[in-house]
TIVEX-677199 format. One record per residue: residue number from 1; y, z, x of N, C-alpha, C in turn. Coordinates in steps of 0.02 Angstrom, whole numbers, plus 50000, padded with zeros to 5 digits. Layout:
[NUM, [Y, Z, X], [Y, Z, X], [Y, Z, X]],
...
***
This chain:
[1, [40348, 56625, 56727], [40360, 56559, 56754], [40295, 56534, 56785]],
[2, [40282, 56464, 56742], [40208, 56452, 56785], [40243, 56431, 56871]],
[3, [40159, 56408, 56896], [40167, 56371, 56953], [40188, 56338, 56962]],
[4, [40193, 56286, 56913], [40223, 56216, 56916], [40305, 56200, 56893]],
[5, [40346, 56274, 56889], [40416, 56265, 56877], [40427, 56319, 56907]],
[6, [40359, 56344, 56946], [40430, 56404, 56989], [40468, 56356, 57045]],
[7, [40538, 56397, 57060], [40582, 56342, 57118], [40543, 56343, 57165]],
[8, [40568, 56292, 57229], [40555, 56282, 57287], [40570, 56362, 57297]],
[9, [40623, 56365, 57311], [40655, 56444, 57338], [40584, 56487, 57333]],
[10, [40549, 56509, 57288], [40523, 56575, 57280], [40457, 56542, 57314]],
[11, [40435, 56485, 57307], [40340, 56475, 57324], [40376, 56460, 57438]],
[12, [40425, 56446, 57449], [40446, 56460, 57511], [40467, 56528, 57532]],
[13, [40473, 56598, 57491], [40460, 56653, 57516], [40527, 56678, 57530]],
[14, [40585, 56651, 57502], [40638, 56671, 57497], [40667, 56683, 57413]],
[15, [40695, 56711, 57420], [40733, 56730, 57345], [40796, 56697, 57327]],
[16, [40795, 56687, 57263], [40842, 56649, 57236], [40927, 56652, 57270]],
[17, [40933, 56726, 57260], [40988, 56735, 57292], [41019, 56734, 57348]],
[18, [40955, 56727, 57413], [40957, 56720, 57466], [40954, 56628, 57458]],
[19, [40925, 56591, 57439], [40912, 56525, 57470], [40989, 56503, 57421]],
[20, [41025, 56528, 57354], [41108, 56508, 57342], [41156, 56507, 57406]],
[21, [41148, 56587, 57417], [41171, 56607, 57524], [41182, 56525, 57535]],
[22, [41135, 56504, 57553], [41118, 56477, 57613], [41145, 56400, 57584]],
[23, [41137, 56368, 57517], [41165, 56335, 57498], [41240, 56332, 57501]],
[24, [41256, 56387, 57473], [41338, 56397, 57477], [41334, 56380, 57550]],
[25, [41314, 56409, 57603], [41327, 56381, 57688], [41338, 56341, 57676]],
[26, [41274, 56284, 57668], [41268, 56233, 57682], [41335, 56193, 57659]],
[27, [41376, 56205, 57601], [41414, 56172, 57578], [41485, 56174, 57598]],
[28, [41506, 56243, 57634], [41561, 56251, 57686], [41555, 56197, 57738]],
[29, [41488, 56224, 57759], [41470, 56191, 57838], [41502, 56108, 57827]],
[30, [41477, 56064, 57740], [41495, 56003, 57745], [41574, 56002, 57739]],
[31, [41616, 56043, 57711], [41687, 56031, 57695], [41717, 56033, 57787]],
[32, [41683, 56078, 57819], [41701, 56080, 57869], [41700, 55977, 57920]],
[33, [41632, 55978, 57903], [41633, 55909, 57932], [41664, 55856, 57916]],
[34, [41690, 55867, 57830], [41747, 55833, 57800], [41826, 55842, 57847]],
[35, [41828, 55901, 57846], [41895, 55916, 57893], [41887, 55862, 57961]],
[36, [41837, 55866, 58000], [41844, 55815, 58064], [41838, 55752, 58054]],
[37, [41809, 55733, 57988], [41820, 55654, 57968], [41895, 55638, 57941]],
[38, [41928, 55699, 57917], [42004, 55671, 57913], [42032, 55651, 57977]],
[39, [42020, 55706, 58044], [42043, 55704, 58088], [42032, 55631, 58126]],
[40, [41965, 55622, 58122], [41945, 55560, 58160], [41984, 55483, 58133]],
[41, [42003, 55511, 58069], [42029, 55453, 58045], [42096, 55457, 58068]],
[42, [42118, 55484, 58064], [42215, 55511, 58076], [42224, 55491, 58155]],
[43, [42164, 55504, 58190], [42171, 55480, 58256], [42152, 55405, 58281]],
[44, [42136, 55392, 58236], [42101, 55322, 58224], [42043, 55310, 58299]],
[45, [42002, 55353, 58293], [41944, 55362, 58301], [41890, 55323, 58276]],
[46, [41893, 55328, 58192], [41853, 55300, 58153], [41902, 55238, 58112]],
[47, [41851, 55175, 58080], [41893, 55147, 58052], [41899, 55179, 57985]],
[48, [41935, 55127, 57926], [41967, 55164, 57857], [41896, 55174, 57850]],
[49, [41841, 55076, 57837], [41808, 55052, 57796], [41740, 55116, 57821]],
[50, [41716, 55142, 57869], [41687, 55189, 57908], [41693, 55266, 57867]],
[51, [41760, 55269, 57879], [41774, 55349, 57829], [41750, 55354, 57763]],
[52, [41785, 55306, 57717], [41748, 55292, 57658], [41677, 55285, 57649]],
[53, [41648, 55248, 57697], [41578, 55259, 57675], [41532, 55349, 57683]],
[54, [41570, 55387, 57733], [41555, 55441, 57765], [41573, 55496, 57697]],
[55, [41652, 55464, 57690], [41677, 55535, 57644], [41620, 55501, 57568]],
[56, [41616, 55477, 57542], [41544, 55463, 57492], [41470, 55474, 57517]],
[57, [41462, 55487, 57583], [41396, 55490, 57584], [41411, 55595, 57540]],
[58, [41457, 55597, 57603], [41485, 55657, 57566], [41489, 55692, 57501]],
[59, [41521, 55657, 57473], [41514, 55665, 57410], [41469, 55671, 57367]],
[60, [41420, 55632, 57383], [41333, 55624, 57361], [41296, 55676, 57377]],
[61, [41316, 55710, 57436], [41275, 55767, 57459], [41286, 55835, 57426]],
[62, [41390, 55838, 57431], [41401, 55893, 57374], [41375, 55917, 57321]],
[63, [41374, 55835, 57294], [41382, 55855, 57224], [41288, 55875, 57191]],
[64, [41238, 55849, 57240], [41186, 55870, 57231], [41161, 55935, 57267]],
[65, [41194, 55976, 57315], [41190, 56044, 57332], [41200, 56081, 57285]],
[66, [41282, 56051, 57256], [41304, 56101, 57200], [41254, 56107, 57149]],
[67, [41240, 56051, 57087], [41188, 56048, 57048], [41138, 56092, 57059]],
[68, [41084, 56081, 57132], [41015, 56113, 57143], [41060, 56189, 57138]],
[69, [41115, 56211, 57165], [41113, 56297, 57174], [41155, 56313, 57098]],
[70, [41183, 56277, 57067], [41195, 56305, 56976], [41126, 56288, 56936]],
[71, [41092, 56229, 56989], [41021, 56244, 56923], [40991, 56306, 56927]],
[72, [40959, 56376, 56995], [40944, 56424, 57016], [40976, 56457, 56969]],
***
């Protein structure tokens, strides 16, 4: 693998399998914050038009965690 396609992961000194780890975290950690945006809504805390924009920022973030740790 040249220089110029090794991952971020390995030229930052962690290993593939360790920086997935940490992705997979990362991606609990967001379902988790999904869980208190239901809540906030149910309590009406937050408005609808508010949640929706939150649960899509969401979504946007998933779905590009997931991608970067199945491209690894």
């Amino acid at each position: 693998m040249s220089e110029r396609t090794q991952p971020e992961a390995i030229k930052t000194g962690q290993t593939i399998p360790v920086f997935k780890q940490f992705l997979n975290i990362a991606l609990r950690s967001a379902i988790e914050v999904v869980t208190g945006l239901f809540l906030s809504k149910k309590r009406n805390y937050i408005t609808e038009q508010l949640f929706k924009k939150l649960y899509e920022d969401y979504e946007l973030r998933r779905k590009m965690i997931t991608k970067l740790r199945n491209s690894l």
